[in-house]
PAFI-10977 format. One record per residue (C-alpha): residue number from 1; x, y, z. Coordinates in steps of 0.2 Angstrom, whole numbers, plus 2048, in hexadecimal, padded with zeros to 3 digits. Example, Ala and Ser with C-alpha at 12.3 -4.5 7.8 and 13.67 -1.06 7.14 Angstrom:
# PAFI-10977
+------+-----+-----+-----+
| lofi |   u |   v |   w |
+------+-----+-----+-----+
|    1 | 83E | 7EA | 827 |
|    2 | 844 | 7FB | 824 |
+------+-----+-----+-----+
//
This chain:
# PAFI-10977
+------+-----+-----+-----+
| lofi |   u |   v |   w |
+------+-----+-----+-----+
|    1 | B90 | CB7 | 454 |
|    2 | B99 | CAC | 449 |
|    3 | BA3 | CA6 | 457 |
|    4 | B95 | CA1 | 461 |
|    5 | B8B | C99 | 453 |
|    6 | B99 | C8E | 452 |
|    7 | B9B | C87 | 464 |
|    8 | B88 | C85 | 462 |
|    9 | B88 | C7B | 456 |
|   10 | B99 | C71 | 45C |
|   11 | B8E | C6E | 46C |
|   12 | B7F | C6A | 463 |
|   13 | B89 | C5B | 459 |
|   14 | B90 | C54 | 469 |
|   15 | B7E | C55 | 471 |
|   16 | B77 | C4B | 462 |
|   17 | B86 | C3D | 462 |
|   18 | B85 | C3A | 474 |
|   19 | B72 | C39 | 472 |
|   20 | B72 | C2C | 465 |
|   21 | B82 | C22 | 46D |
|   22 | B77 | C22 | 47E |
|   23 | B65 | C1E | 47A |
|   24 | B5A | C13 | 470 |
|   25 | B49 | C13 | 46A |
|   26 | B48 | BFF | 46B |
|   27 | B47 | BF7 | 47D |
|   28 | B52 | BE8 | 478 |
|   29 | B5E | BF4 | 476 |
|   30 | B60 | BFF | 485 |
|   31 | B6F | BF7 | 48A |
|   32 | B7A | BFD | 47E |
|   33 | B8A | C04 | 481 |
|   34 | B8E | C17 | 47F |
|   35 | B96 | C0F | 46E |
|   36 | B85 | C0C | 465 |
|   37 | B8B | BF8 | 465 |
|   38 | B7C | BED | 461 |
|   39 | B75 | BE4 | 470 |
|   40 | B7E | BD5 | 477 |
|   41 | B73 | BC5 | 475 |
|   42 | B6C | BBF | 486 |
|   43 | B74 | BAD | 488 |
|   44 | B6B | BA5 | 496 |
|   45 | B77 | B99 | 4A0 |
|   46 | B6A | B90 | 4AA |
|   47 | B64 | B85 | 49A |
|   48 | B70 | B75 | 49B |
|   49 | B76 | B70 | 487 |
|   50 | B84 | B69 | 47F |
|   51 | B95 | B71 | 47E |
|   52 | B97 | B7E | 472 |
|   53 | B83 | B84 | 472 |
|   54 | B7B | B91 | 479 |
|   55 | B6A | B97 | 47E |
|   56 | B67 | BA8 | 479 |
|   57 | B56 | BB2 | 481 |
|   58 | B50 | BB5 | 470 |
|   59 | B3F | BBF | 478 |
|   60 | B39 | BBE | 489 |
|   61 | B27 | BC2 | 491 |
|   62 | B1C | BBD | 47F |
|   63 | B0D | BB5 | 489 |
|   64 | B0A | BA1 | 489 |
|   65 | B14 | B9F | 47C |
|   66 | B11 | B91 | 471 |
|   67 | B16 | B89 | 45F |
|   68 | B20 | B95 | 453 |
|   69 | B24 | B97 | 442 |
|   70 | B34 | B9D | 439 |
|   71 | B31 | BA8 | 429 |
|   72 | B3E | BA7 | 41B |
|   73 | B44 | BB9 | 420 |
|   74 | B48 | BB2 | 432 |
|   75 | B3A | BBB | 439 |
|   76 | B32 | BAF | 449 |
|   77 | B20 | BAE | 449 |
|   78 | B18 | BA6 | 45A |
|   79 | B08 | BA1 | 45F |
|   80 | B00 | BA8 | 471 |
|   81 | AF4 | B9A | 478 |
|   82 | AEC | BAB | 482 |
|   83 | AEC | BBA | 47C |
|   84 | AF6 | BCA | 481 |
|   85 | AF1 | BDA | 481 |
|   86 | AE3 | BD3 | 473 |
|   87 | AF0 | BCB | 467 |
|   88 | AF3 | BB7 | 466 |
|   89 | B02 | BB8 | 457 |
|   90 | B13 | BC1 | 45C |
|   91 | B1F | BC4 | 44F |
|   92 | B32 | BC6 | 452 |
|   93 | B40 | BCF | 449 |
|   94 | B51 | BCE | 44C |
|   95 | B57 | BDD | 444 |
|   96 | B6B | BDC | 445 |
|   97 | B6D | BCB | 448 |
|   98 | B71 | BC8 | 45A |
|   99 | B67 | BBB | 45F |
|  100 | B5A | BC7 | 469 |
|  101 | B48 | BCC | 460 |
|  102 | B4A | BDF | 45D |
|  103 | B3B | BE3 | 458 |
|  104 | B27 | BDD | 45E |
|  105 | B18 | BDD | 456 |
|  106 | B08 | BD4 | 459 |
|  107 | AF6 | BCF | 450 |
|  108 | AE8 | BC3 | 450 |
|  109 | AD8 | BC3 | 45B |
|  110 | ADA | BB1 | 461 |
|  111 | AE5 | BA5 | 46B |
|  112 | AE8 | B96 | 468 |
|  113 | AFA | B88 | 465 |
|  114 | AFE | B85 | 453 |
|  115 | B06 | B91 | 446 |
|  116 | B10 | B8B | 434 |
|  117 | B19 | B95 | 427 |
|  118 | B15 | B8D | 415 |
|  119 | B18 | B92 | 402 |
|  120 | B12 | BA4 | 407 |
|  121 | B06 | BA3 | 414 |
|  122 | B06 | BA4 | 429 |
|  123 | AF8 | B98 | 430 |
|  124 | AF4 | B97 | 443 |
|  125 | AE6 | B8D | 44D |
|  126 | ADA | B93 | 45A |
|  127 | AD2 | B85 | 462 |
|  128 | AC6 | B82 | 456 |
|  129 | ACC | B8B | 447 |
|  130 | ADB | B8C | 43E |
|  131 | ADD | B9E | 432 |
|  132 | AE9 | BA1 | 424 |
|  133 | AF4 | BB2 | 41F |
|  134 | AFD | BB9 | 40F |
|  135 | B0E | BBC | 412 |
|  136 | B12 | BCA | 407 |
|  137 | B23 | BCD | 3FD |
|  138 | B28 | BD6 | 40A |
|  139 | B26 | BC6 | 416 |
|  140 | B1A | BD0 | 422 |
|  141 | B06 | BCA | 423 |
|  142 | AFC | BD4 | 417 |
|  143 | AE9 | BCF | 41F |
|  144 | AEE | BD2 | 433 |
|  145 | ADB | BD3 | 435 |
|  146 | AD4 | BCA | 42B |
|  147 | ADB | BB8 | 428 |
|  148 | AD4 | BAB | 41C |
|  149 | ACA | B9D | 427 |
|  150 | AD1 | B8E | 420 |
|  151 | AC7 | B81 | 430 |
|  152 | ABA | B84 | 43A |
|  153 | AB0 | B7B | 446 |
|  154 | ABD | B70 | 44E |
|  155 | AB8 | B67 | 45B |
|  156 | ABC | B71 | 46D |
|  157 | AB6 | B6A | 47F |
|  158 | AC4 | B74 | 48A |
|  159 | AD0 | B65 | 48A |
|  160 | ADB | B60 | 47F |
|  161 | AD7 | B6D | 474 |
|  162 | AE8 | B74 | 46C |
|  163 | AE5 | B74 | 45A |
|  164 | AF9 | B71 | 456 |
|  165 | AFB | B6C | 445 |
|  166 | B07 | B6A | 435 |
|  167 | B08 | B6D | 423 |
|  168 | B0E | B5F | 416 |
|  169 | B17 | B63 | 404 |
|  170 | B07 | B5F | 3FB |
|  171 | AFA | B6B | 401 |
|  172 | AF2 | B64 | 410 |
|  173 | AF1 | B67 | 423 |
|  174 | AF1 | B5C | 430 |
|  175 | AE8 | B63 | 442 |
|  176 | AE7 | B57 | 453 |
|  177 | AD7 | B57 | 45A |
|  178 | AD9 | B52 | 46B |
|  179 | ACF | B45 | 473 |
|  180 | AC4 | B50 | 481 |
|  181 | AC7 | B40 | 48F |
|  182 | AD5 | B37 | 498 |
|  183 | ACF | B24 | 493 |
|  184 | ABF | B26 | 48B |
|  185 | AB7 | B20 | 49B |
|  186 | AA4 | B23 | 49E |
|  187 | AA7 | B2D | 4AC |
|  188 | AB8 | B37 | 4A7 |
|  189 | AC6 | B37 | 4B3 |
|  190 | ABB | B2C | 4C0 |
|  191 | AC2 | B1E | 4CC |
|  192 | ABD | B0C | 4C3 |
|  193 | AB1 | B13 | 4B2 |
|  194 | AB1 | B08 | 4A7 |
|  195 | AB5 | B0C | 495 |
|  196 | AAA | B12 | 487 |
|  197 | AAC | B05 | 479 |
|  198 | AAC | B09 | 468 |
|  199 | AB4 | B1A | 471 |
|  200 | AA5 | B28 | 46A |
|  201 | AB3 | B35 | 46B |
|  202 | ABD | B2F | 45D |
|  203 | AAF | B32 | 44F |
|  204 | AB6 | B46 | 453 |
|  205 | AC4 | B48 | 45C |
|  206 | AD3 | B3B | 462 |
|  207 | ADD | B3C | 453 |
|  208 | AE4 | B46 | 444 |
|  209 | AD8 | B4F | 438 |
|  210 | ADE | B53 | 426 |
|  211 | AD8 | B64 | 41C |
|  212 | ADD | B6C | 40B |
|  213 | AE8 | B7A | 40F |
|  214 | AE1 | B86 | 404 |
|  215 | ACF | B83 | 405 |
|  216 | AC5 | B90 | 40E |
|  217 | AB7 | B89 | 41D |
|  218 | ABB | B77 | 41F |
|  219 | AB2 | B6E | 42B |
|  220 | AB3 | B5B | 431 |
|  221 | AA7 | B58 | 421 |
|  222 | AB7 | B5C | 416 |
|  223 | AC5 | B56 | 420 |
|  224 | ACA | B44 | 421 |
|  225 | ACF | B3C | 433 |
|  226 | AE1 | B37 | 42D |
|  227 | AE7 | B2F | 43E |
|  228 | ADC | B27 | 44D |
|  229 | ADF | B21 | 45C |
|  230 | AEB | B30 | 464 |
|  231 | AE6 | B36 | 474 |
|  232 | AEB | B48 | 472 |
|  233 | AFB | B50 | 466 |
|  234 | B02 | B64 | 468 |
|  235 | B14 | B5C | 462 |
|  236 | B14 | B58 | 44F |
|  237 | B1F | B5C | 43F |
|  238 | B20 | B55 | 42E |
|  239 | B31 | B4B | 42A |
|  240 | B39 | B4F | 41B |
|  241 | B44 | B41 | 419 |
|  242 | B34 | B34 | 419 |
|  243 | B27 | B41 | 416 |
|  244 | B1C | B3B | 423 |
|  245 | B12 | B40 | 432 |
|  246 | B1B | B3E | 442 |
|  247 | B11 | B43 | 452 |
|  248 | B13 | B43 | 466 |
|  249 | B06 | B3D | 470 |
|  250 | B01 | B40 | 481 |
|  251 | AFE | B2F | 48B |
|  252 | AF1 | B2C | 496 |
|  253 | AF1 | B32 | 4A8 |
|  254 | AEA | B2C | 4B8 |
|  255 | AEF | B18 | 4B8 |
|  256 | AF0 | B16 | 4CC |
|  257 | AE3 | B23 | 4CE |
|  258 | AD5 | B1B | 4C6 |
|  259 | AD9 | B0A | 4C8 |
|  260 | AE5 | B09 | 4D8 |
|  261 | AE2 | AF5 | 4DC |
|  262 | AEC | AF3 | 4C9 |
|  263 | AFA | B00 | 4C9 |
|  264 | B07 | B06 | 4D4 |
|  265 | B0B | B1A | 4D9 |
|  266 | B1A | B16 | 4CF |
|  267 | B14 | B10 | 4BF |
|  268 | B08 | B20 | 4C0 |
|  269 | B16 | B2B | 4BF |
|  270 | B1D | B21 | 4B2 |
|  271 | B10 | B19 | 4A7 |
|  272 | B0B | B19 | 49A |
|  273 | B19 | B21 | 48D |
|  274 | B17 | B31 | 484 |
|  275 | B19 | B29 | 472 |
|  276 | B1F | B2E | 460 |
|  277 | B17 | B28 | 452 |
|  278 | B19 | B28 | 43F |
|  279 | B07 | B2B | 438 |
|  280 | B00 | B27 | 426 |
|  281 | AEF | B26 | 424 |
|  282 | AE4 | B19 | 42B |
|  283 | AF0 | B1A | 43B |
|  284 | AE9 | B14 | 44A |
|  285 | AF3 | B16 | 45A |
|  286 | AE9 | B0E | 466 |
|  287 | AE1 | B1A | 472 |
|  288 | AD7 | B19 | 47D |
|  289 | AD6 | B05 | 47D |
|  290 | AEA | B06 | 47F |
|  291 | AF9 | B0D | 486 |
|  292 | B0B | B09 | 482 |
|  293 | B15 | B03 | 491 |
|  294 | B28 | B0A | 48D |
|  295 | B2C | AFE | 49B |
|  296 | B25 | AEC | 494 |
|  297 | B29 | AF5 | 482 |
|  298 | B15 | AED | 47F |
|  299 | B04 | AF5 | 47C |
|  300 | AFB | AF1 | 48B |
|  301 | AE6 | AEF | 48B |
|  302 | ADF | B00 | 495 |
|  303 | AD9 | AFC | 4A7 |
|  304 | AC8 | B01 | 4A0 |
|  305 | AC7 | AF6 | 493 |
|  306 | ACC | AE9 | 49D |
|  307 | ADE | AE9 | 4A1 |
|  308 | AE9 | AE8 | 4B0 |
|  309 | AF9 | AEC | 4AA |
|  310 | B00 | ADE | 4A2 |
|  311 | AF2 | AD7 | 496 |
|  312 | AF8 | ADD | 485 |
|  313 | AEE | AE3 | 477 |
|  314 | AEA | AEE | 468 |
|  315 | AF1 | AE2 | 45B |
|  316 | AE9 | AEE | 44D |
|  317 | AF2 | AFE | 455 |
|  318 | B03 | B05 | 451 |
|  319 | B12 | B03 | 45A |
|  320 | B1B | B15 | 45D |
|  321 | B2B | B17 | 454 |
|  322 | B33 | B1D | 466 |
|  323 | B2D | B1F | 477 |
|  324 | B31 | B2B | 486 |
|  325 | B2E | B2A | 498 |
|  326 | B1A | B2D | 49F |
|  327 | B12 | B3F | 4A3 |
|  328 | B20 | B4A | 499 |
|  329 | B15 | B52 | 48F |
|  330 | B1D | B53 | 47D |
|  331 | B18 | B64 | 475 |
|  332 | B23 | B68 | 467 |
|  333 | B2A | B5D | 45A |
|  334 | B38 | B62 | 44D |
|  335 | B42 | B59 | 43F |
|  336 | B53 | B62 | 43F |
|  337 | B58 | B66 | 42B |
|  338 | B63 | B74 | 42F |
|  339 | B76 | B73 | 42E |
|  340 | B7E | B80 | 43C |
|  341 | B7D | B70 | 448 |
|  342 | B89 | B60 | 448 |
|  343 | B84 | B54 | 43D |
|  344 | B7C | B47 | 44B |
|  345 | B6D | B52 | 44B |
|  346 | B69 | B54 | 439 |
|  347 | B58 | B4D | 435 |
|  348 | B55 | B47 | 447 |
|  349 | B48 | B4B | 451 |
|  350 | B48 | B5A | 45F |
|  351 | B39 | B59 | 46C |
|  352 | B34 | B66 | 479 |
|  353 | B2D | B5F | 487 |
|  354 | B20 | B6A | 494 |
|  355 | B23 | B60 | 4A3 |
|  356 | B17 | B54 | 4AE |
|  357 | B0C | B5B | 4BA |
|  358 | B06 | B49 | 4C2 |
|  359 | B14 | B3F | 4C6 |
|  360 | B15 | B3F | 4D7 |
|  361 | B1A | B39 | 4E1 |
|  362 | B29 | B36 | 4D8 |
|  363 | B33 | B47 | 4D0 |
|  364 | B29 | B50 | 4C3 |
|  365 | B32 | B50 | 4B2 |
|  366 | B34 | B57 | 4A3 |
|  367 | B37 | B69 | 49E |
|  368 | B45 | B66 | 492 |
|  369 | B48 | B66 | 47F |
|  370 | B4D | B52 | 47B |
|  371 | B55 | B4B | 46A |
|  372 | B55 | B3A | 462 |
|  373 | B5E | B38 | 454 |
|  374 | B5A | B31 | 446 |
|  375 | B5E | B26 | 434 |
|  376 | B56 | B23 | 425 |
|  377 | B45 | B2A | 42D |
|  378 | B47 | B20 | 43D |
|  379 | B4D | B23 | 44D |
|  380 | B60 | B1C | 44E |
|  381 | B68 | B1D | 45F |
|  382 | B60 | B22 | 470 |
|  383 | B58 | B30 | 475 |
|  384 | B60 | B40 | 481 |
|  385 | B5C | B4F | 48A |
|  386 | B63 | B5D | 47E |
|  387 | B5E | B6D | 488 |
|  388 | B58 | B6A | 49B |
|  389 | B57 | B78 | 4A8 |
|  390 | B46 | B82 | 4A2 |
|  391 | B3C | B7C | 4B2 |
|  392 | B48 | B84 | 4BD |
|  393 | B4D | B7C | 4CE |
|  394 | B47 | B6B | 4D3 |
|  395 | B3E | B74 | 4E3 |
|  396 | B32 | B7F | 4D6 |
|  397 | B30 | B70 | 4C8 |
|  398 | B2A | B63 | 4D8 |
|  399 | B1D | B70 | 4DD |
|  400 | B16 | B75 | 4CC |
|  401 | B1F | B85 | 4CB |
|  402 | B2A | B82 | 4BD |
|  403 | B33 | B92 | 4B7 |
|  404 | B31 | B8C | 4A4 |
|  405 | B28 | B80 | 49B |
|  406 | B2F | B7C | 488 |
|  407 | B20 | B7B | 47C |
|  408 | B23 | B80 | 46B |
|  409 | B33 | B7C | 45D |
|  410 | B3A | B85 | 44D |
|  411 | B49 | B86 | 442 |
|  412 | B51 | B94 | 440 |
|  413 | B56 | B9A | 42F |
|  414 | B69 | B99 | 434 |
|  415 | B65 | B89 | 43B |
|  416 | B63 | B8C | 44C |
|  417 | B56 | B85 | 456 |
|  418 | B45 | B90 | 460 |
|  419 | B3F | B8B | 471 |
|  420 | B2F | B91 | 477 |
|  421 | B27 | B92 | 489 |
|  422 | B18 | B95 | 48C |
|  423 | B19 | B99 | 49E |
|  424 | B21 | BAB | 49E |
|  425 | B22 | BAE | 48A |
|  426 | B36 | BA9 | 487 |
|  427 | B3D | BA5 | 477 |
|  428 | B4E | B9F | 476 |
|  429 | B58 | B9C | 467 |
|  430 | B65 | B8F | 46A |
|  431 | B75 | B90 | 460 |
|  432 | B83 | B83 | 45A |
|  433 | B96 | B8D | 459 |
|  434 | BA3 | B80 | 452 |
|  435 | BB4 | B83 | 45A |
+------+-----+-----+-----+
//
């Protein structure tokens, strides 16, 4: 009986190591070798980037993915602009460091675009409300359920209505409310409307809205409209090295459309620019009497506000610190501070772009992550596609089917840099390996 017990047992323990070297309890891992080895990381090859970086699929399938925010544990909270199985917030955890999110979890009851990480707390935006967590010692959320309503009542007309937004070093917030219109014409998005002058929208909406960070159930009444003038933000960061707001607008749309005797197929594919724009308060950029002509390099007078083109205007209006082609859509801004990439791109500026959906007939464009660097706070050299390739092929992008769409930006702890799509819910985590 002895002897028997014996082989039982010998049989038992090789049942039990084979079991544990061939399974695993965690879908990111079940392909792992009979070894037990941690999960390769996913390095996706169809993302174009500079030599020596890679693209790792960091999670796939999340929902719309939107903005995200890195804790100081490395954990990568991101924002879902619908939700998914009931949750808007997904948290990520890469438990051995692989570059692949090990383990899931979800909350929150809304969707929405913006989420931040600052001294303690998780906030995140609906859009019309943006709701604070505790991050406890332990670096998870402590109130799940029940988040502290820190705004309320933000203006939301089902355009323009991403409440992205961004936290300074001395307590405040700063939300875009986007302007619900094209041009502030009296009849939006119509052939030949005049425009609506003073423009009634930006009493509410058209700009950037500033709010206490701590202070529960703000509304407009205890806000302060910081910026005017700005069509519509979802791309906006704080730079450290000036300490100011810098934002992304979207330009204008529909040049040729509405006023086809004054503007060309051509120059409504390209015009106007999307535009960056250091913001203090008092900033006016302009819209909707303006749009910045990257072309000319000149603010030109809006065809409904009686330009054609080429009359200038908007002397009291801001020039933008650096402009990009029409129609990109800029929808994630970053300032770089880490130090796993070359030097050239500390403290420049990273910029997802979501792609154009009316430049035809010319290409669509977009769908890649640019960089311009920058000195002493300002750009300092020209701007350059850093990861292209998210749309897919140039077949799918021309007929609105792009594969991906980069939306939202964060640093890694290590340094690396977070890309979010909000087509199919992928995150990659792009990473710098010196020789």
């Amino acid at each position: 009986m002895k002897k028997i017990s014996s082989i039982s047992a010998l049989l038992l323990g090789l049942f039990i190591v084979v079991s544990h070297s061939g399974c695993s309890g965690n879908q990111t891992q079940q392909n792992q070798s009979p070894a037990a080895e941690p999960a390769k990381a996913i390095v996706d090859t169809s993302i174009q980037i500079p030599a020596r970086f890679s693209a790792l699929i960091f999670a796939e399938n999340l929902g719309k993915a939107r903005h995200m925010a890195v804790n100081t544990n490395g954990d990568v909270y991101v924002k879902l602009q619908e939700l998914k199985n009931g949750k808007g917030i997904v948290r990520l955890r890469d438990d051995d460091g692989n570059g692949r999110a090990d383990s899931i979890t979800t909350f929150a009851n809304y969707g929405g675009t913006g989420i931040a990480i600052k001294d303690g707390h998780l906030y995140a935006s609906s859009d019309e409300e943006v709701f604070r967590y505790n991050l406890g010692p332990d670096n998870k959320v402590t109130n799940p359920d029940q988040p502290e309503k820190i705004i309320t009542g933000l203006l939301s007309r089902h355009e323009h209505e991403a409440k992205a937004f961004v936290l300074d070093n001395s307590g405040n917030i700063y939300v875009n409310i986007g302007a619900y219109s094209n041009a502030c014409q009296v009849k939006d998005r119509s052939k030949g409307s005049p425009g609506m002058k003073p423009c009634p929208i930006l009493d509410s909406a058209g700009g950037i809205w500033r709010f206490k960070a701590d202070q529960a159930n703000q509304t407009y009444g205890n806000g302060t409209r910081y910026a005017t003038g700005l069509r519509n933000v979802v791309g906006l960061d704080w730079n450290p090295t000036t300490n100011t707001l810098f934002v992304m607008q979207h330009g204008r749309d529909q040049l040729h459309d509405l006023f086809p005797t004054m503007f060309t197929t051509k120059q409504n594919a390209e015009l106007p620019a999307e535009c960056m724009y250091e913001l203090h308060e008092g900033s006016n950029c302009g819209w909707p009497y303006i749009y910045y002509d990257q072309l000319q390099h000149k603010k030109i007078l809006a065809p409904e506000f009686g330009g054609d083109g080429k009359k200038t205007g908007g002397q009291d209006a801001q020039d933008p610190v650096e402009a990009f082609p029409g129609h990109l859509a800029p929808n994630g801004l970053l300032f770089y501070t880490g130090n796993q990439f070359p030097e050239k791109y500390k403290n420049g500026a990273f910029i997802a772009f979501h792609g154009s959906w009316n430049r035809a007939p010319e290409p669509q464009k977009g769908f890649y992550v640019a960089f311009v660097p920058f000195k002493d706070g300002k750009p300092s050299g020209n701007w350059e596609i850093f990861a292209d390739g998210f749309g897919g092929t140039p077949a799918a992008v021309a007929a609105g089917n792009a594969k991906h769409r980069p939306c939202g930006l964060a640093q890694g702890t290590d340094g690396s840099l977070y890309v979010s799509d909000d087509v199919k819910g992928t995150i990659w985590k792009i990473v710098y390996k010196a020789k």
